[in-house]
C-alpha positions in Angstrom: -25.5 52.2 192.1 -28.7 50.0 191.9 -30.7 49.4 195.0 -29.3 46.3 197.0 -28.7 43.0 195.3 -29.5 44.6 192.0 -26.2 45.6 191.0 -25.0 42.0 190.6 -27.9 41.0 188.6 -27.0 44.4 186.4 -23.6 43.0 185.7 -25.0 40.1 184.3 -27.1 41.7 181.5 -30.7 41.7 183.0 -31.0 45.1 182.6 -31.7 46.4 186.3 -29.2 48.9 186.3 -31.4 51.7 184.3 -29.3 50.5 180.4 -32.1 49.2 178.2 -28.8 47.6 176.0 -28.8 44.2 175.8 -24.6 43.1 177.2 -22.2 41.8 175.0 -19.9 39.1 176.2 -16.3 38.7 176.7 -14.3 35.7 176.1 -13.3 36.5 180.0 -16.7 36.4 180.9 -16.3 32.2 179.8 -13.6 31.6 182.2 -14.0 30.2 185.4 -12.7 32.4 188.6 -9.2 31.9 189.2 -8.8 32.7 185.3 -8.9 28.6 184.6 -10.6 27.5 181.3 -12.8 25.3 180.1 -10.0 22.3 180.0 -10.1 22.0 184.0 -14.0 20.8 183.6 -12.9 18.4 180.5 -9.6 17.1 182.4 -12.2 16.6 185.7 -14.3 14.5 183.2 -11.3 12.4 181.8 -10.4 11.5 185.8 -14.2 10.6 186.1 -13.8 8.3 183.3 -10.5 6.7 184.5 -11.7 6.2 187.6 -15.1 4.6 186.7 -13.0 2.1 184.8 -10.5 1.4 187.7 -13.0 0.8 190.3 -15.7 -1.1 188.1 -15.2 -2.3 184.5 -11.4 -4.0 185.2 -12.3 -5.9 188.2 -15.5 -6.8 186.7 -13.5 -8.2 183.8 -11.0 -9.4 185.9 -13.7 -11.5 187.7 -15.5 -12.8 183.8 -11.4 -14.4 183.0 -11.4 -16.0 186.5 -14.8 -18.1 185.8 -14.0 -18.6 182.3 -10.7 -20.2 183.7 -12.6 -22.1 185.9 -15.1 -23.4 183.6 -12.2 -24.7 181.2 -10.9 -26.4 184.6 -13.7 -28.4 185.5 -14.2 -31.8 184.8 -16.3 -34.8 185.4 -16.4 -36.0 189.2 -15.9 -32.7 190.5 -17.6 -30.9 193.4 -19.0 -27.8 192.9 -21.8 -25.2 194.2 -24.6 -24.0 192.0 -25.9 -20.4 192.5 -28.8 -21.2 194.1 -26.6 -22.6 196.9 -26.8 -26.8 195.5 -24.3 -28.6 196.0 -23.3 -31.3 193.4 -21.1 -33.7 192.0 -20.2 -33.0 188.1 -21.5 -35.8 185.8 -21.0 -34.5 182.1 -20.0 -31.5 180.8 -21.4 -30.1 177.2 -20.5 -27.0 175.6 -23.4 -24.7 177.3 -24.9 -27.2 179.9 -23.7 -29.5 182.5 -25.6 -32.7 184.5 -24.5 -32.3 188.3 -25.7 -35.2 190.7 -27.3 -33.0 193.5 -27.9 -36.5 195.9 -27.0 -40.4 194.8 -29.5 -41.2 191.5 -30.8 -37.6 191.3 -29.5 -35.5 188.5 -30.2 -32.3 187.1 -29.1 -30.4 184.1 -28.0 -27.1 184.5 -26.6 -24.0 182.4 -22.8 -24.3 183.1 -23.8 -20.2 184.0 -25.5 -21.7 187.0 -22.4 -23.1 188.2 -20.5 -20.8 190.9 -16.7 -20.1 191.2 -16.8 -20.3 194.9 -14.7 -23.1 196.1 -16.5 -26.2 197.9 -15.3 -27.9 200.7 -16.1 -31.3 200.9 -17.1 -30.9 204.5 -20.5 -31.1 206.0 -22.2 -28.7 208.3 -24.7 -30.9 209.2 -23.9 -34.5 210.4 -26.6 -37.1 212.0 -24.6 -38.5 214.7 -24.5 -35.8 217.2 -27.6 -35.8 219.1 -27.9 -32.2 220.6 -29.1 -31.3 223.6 -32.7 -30.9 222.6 -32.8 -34.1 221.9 -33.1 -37.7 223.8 -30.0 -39.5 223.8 -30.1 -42.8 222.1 -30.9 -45.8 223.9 -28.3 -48.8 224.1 -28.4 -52.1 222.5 -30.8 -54.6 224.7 -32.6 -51.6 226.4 -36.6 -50.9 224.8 -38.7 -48.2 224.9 -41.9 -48.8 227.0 -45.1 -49.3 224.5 -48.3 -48.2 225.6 -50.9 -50.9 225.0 -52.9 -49.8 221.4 -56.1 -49.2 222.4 -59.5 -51.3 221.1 -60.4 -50.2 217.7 -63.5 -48.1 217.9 -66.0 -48.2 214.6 -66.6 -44.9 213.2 -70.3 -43.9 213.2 -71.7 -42.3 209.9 -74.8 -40.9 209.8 -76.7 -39.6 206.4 -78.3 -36.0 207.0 -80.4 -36.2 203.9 -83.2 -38.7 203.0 -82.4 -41.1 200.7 -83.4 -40.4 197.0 -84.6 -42.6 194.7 -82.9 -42.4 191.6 -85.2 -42.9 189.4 -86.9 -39.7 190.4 -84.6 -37.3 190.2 -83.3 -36.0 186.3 -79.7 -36.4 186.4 -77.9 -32.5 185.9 -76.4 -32.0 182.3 -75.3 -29.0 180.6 -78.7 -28.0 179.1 -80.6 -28.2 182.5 -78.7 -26.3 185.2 -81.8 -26.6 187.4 -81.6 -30.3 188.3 -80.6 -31.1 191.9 -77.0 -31.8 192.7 -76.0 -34.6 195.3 
């Protein structure tokens, strides 16, 4: 027997075990342990494959028919949401593009790509009428806001920092003389 953790390393062919022979192999010697072939690793691969498709291609398909059916759906005067988060109202619809009405007067054409699936409630988040409590409350009808008196008017005072130049002096700077002095 070989010294330690040689006798493995024999086994295999590299020749630690004193034979200068090079091995021959046995169709055994392909197997896997357990005595299971070479079909286990190619039926693991089918069940990779089957799987990838499951959990990403179909519902990635799935999710293509579902716009597609909701592009063929839409039609002028609609509301929907852009990807970059717009809202708009549909104006015309082409074969490749749309014009959406993002605000009254304003519209913009846009690749009917651009135009999400996500459903739009005509809802708003935001509204103007509730005063929060940040912020004064509105005053009532008959009731004014005290105005300061405006102040007088005072001049502004400019003074010049450089003497005055005539301008009949002084060459006027061109492309060909650099050197001239600049105002």
């Amino acid at each position: 027997m070989a010294p330690n953790g040689y006798s493995q390393l024999s086994a295999l062919g590299y020749g630690f075990g004193g034979s200068a022979a090079p091995r021959t192999f046995k169709r055994e010697d392909f197997l896997m342990s357990g005595g299971e072939s070479i079909w286990s690793t190619v039926l693991l691969m089918v069940l990779a494959g089957a799987a990838l498709y499951f959990l990403m291609i179909r519902p990635q398909q799935k999710r293509q028919k579902e716009q597609q059916s909701h592009m063929s759906a839409l039609e002028p005067g609609a509301r929907v949401m852009l990807i970059s988060g717009i809202i708009a109202t549909v104006k015309y619809l082409g074969d490749k593009q749309a014009v959406v009405e993002i605000s009254p007067g304003v519209e913009m054409t846009v690749d009917k790509r651009a135009i999400s699936s996500q459903p739009v409630a005509d809802e708003f988040e935001y509204a103007d009428d509730e005063a929060g409590a940040d912020e004064p409350a509105e005053l009532a009808v008959g009731e004014a806001e005290p105005v300061e008196p405006a102040a007088e008017p005072v001049e502004p005072v400019v003074v010049d920092l450089e003497p005055a130049a005539d301008a009949a002096d002084a060459p006027e700077p061109t492309w060909d003389n650099p050197a001239a002095p600049k105002n």
